[in-house]
N, C-alpha and C positions, 0 to 999 in steps of 0.2 A: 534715718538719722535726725531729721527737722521734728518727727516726733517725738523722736527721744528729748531733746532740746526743749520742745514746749512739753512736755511729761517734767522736766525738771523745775521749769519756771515753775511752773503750777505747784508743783511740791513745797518750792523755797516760799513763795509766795502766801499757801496757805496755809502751811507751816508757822509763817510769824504772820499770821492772821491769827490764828489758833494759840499761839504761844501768847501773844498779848491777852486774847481771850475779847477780845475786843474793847479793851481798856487802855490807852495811849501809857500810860505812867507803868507799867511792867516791861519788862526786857524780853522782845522776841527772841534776843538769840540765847537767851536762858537754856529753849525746850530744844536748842541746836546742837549745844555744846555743853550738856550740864553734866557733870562728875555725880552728882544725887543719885545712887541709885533707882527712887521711883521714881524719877522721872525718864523717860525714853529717849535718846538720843536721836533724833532725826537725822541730823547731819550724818551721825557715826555710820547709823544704816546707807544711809546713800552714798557716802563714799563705798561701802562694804559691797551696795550693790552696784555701783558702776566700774571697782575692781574685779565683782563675780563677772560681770558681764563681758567686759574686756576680758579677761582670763577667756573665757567660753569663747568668746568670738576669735582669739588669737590661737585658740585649741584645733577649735570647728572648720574656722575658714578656709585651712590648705583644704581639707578634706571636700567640705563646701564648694569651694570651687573647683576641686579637681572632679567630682560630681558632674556640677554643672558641667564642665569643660566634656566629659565624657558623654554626658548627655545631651550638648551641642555636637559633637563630634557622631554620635550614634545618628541623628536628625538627619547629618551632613552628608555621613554617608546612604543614608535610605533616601535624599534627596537626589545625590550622584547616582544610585541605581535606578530611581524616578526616572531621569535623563535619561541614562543609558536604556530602559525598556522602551520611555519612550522614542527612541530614536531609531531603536531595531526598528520600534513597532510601524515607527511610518516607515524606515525602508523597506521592512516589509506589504505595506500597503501600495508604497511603490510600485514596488516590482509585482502585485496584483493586480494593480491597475493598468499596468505596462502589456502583461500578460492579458488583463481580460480586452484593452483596447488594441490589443494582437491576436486575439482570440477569433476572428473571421477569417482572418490568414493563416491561421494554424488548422483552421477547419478546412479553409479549402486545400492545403496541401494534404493534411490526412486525407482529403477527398479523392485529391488527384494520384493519392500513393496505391489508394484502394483499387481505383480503377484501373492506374496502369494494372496491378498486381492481378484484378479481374482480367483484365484484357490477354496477360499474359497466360494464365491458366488456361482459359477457354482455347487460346490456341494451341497450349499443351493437347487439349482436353479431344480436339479436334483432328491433330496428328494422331493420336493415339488411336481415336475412332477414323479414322481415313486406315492407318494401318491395318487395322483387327480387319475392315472390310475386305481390302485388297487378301488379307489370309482367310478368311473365311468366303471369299472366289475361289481363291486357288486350292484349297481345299475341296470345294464344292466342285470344280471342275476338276480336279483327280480323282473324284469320287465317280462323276460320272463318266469319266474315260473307263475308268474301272469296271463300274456296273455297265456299260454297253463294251467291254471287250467280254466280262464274262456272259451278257448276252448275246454278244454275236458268237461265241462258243455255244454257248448251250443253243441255240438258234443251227449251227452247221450240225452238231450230234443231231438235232433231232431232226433237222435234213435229210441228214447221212438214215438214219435208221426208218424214216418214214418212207427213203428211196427203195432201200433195200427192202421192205415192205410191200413196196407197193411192187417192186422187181418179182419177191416168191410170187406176191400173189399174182401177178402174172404170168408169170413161168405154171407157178401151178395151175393154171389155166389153159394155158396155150399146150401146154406136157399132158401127153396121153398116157395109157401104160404100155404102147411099142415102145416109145420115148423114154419110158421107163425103165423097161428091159434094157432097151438099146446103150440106156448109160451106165448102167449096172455091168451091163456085160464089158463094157470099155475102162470101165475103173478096174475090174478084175484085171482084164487083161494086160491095163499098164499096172498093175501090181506083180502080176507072175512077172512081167521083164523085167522089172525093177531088182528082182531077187535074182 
């Protein structure tokens, strides 16, 4: 606005600088206000242009300002979401730095979870192999009841037949052929009584 103001002086001023033509005895406001048509009216223009101007400015301004007003409001709000990120963003650096200066204590209990969980297994692991053993005893010792009863059978048959073996062969020894006759004639005979 202050430039508009010295923008005008300057005008009026050189205006009737010019209008004199720099001669005192002519009438500067001649070339201000002259009906002549070749002469220019200077005044006429500048009122003309500070009614364009004011027109325009009274045209523009809602718009102009409501503009701006939207484009401070745009700023305002990218400034408010500014805030807000930054404010997650340290809560969330918080609560990481909370976490990483808790992070020895989160290891040692994952530590201590691991191991009990080791500890536990193993002793699963241990029952389970203590069992299989005690079944694969007792398996192993019904196995060998088994194979020494069927060896002490097969041990008494081959007894029994190595006796009776060694019995013919000594009957067939010690037996003559009177012994011979003699029993042959006795089987007959208890055959005929028998009938």
């Amino acid at each position: 606005m202050n430039r508009l103001v010295i923008f005008a002086v300057v005008v009026l001023v050189g205006g009737a600088a010019l209008a004199a033509g720099g001669d005192p005895t002519k009438e500067p406001l001649r070339l201000w206000w002259s009906t002549d048509p070749h002469i220019l009216p200077v005044g006429t223009l500048l009122i003309n242009f500070a009614l364009l101007v004011t027109i325009i400015v009274l045209l523009v301004r809602k718009t102009f300002v409501r503009m701006l007003r939207n484009r401070a409001d745009r700023f305002q709000a990218l400034i408010d979401a500014a805030k807000i990120a930054e404010e997650k963003a340290a809560a969330r650096q918080a609560e990481l730095e909370a976490r990483l200066a808790n992070l020895d204590a989160e290891l040692q209990s994952v530590r201590d979870r691991f191991t009990a969980q080791l500890e536990v297994e193993e002793e699963a692991i241990r029952r389970r192999t203590a069992k299989e053993i005690d079944r694969l005893k007792q398996s192993a010792s019904a196995q060998l009841e088994q194979e020494a009863s069927t060896a002490s059978s097969q041990l008494r048959h081959e007894t029994a037949a190595l006796a009776l073996q060694l019995a013919q062969s000594r009957v067939q020894e010690a037996a003559n052929a009177d012994d011979h006759d003699r029993l042959t004639a006795g089987f007959v005979r208890d055959l005929e009584a028998s009938q």
